[in-house]
C-alpha positions as CSV (number, residue, x, y, z in Angstrom):
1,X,49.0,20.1,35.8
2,X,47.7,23.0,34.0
3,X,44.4,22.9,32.0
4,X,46.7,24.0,29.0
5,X,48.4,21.1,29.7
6,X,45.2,18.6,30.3
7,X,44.9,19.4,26.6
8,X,47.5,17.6,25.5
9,X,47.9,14.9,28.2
10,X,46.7,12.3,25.9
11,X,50.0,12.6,23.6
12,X,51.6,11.7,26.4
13,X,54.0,8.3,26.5
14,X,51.3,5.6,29.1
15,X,49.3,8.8,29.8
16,X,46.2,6.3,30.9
17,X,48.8,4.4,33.2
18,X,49.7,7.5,34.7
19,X,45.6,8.2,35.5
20,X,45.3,5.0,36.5
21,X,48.0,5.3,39.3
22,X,47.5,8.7,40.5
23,X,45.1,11.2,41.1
24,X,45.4,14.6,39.0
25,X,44.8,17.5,40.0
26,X,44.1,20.5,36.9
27,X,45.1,24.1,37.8
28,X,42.8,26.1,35.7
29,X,45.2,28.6,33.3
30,X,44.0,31.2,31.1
31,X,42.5,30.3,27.9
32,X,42.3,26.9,28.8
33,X,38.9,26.6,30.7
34,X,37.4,24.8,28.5
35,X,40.5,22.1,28.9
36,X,38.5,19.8,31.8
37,X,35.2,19.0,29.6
38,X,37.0,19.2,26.2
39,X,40.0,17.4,26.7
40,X,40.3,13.5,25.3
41,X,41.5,12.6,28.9
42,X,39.1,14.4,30.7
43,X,36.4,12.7,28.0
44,X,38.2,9.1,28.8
45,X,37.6,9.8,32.8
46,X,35.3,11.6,33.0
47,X,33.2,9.5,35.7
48,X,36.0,10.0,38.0
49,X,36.2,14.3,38.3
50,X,36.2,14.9,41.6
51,X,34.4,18.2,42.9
52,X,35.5,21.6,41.9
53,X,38.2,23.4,44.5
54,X,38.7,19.8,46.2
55,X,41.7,18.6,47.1
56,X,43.5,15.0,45.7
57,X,43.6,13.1,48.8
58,X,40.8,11.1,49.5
59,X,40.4,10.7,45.3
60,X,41.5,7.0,44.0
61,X,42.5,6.8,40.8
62,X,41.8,7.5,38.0
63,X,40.4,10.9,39.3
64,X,40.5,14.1,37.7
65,X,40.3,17.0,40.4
66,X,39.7,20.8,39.0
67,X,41.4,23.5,41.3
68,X,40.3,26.8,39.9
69,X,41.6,30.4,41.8
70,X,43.3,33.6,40.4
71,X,45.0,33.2,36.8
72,X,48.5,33.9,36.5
73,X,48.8,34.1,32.9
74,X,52.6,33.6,32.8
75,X,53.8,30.1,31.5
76,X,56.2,27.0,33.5
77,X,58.9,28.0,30.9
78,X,58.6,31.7,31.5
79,X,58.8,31.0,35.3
80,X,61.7,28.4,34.7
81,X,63.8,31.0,32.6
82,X,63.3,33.8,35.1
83,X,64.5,31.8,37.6
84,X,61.5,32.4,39.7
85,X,60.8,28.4,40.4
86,X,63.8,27.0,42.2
87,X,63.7,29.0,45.3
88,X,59.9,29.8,46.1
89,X,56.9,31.0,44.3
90,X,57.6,34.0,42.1
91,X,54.9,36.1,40.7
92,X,55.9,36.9,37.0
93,X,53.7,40.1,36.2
């Protein structure tokens, strides 16, 4: 998920189940960097973040895992509506 998204997780219907059962890894979007140290899930696991850049496998949940690399700024919806998602990753400039 996004770290946009991370910020909101909690508001999610059995969002600690969810944790509990899979590891998750957080894309790092733009003006949400803060999202992984400031987010009430990330607060509620936060014994379980795996290293920065790592990969899930190898994480048991619950594990939080922080991917960080270039920042498309452009949003799931925006990508959705352009029809950039279906058929293969579409840069949205």
């Amino acid at each position: 998920m996004g770290s946009d998204s991370l910020q909101t997780f909690h508001r999610w219907r059995n969002w600690e189940t969810l944790a509990r059962r899979i590891p998750i890894a957080v894309i790092m979007r733009p003006g949400a960097t803060l999202a992984p140290l400031s987010a009430k899930a990330a607060q509620r696991f936060a014994g379980e973040k795996g290293p920065r850049g790592a990969a899930t496998r190898g994480y048991h949940p619950p594990a939080l895992v922080i991917l960080d690399a270039r920042r498309n700024p452009a949003s799931a919806t925006e990508i959705r509506a352009r029809g950039l998602g279906r058929h293969g990753c579409g840069v949205v400039e």
